[in-house]
C-alpha positions as CSV (number, residue, x, y, z in Angstrom):
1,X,132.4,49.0,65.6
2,X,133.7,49.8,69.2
3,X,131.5,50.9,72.0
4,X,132.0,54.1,73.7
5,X,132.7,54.2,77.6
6,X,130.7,57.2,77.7
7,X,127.2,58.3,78.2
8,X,125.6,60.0,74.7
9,X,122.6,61.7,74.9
10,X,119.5,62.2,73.4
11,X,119.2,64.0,69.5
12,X,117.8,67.3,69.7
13,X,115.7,68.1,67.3
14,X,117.5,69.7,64.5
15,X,120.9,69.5,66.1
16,X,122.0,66.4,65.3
17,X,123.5,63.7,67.5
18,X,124.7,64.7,71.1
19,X,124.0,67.7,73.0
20,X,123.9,70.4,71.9
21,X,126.6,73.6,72.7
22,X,124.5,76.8,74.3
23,X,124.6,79.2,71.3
24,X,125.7,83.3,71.5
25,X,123.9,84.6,73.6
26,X,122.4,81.8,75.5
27,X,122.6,82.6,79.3
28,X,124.5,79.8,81.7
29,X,124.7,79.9,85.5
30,X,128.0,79.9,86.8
31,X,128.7,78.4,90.1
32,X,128.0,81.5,92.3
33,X,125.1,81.8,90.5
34,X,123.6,78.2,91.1
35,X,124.8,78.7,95.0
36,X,122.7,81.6,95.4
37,X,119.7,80.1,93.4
38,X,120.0,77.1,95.8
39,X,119.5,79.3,99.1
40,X,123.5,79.7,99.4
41,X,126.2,82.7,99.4
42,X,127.2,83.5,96.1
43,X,130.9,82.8,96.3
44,X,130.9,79.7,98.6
45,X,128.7,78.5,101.5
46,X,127.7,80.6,104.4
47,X,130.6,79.3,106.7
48,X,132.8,81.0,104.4
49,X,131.7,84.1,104.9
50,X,133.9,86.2,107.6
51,X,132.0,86.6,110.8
52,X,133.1,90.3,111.0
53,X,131.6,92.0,114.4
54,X,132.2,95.0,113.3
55,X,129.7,94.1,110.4
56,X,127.3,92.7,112.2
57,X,127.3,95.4,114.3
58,X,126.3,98.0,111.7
59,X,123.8,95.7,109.9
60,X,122.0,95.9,113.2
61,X,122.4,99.3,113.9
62,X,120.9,99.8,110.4
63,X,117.9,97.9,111.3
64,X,117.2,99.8,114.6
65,X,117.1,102.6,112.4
66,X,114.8,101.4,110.4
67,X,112.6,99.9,112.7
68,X,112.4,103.0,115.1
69,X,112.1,105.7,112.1
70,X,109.0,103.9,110.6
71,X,107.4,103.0,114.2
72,X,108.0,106.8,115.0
73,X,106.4,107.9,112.1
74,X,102.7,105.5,112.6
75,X,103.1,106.8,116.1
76,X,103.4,110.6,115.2
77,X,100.8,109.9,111.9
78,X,98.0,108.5,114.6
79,X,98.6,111.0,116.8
80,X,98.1,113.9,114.4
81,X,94.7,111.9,113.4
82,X,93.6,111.9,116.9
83,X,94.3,115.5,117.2
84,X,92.5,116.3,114.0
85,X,89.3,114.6,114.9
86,X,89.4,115.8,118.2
87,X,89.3,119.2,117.3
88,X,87.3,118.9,114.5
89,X,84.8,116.5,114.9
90,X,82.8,117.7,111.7
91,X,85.8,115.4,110.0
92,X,84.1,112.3,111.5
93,X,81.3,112.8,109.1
94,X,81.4,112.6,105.6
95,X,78.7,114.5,104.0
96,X,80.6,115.6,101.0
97,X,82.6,113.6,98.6
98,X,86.4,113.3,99.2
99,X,88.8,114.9,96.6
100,X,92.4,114.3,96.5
101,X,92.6,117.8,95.0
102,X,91.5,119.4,97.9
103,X,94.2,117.8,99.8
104,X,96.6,118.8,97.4
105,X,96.2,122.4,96.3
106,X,98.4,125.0,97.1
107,X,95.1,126.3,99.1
108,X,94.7,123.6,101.2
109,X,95.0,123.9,104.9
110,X,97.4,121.1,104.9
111,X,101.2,123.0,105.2
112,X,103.2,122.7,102.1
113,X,106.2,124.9,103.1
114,X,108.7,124.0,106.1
115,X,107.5,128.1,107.5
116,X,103.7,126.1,107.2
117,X,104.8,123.4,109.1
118,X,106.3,125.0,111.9
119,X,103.3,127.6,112.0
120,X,101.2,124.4,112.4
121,X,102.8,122.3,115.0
122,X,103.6,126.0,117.0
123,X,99.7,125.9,117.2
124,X,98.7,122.0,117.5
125,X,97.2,121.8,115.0
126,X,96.9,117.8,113.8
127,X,97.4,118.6,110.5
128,X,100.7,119.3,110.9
129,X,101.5,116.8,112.9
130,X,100.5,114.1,110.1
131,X,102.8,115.9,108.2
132,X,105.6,116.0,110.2
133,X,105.1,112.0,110.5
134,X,105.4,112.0,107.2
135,X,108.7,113.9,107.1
136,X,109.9,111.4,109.6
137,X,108.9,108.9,107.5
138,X,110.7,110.3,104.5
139,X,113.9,110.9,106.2
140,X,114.2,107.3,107.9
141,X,115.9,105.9,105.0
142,X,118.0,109.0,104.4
143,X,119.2,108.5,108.0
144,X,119.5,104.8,107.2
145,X,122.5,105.5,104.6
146,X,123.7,108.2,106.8
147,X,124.6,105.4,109.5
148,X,126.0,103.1,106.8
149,X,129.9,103.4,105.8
């Protein structure tokens, strides 16, 4: 009997002696994988990546975007609150219980329609001010891929 220079390992139950090979189907991590899972790049170490300026410059431009479209929007959203409660105070109080449908209705006084929205902000009203805050809001990440390549 000779001994062996290398290692064996432990049986698996129901395998046999050794280890045992990963079966069809069985998922394995391949070196970008375990790079990325460790808190690397995927593809190599974060050295190796290319210290493009022209990059950089666009990932921050992206992030201004987003930054200012979403502050804009809190900042037009609490100002169209302000206005609402300050000319209608009645909204302060509660008396009645709050239904989403009545938010929501086509017969709302909230504008539903572009034409409604610019009626409303013509004549200050708050509500459409929260609205347009929300418009801002939804178009902040449509103007984020507009300033991407």
């Amino acid at each position: 009997m000779t001994e062996s220079s290398e290692p064996t390992q432990p049986a698996s139950p129901g395998t046999g002696s050794g280890a045992a090979a990963p079966g069809p189907g069985a998922l394995t991590a391949t070196p970008d994988v375990v790079a990325a899972a460790e808190g690397g790049v995927a593809g190599g170490s974060p050295s190796d990546i290319p210290d493009d300026p022209v990059l950089h410059k666009l990932e921050t431009v992206v992030s201004w975007v987003l930054r200012i479209g979403v502050v804009l929007a809190v900042a037009i959203v609490l100002a169209g609150l302000i206005m609402t409660f300050l000319n209608h105070p009645d909204y302060s109080r509660l008396t009645h219980g709050v239904r989403y449908q009545a938010l929501t209705s086509p017969h709302s006084p909230f504008p539903h329609t572009v034409g409604q929205l610019g009626r409303a902000l013509a004549a200050g009203e708050g509500r459409g001010v929260i609205v347009l805050g929300l418009v801002v809001l939804l178009a902040t990440p449509v103007l984020r891929v507009g300033t991407g390549r």
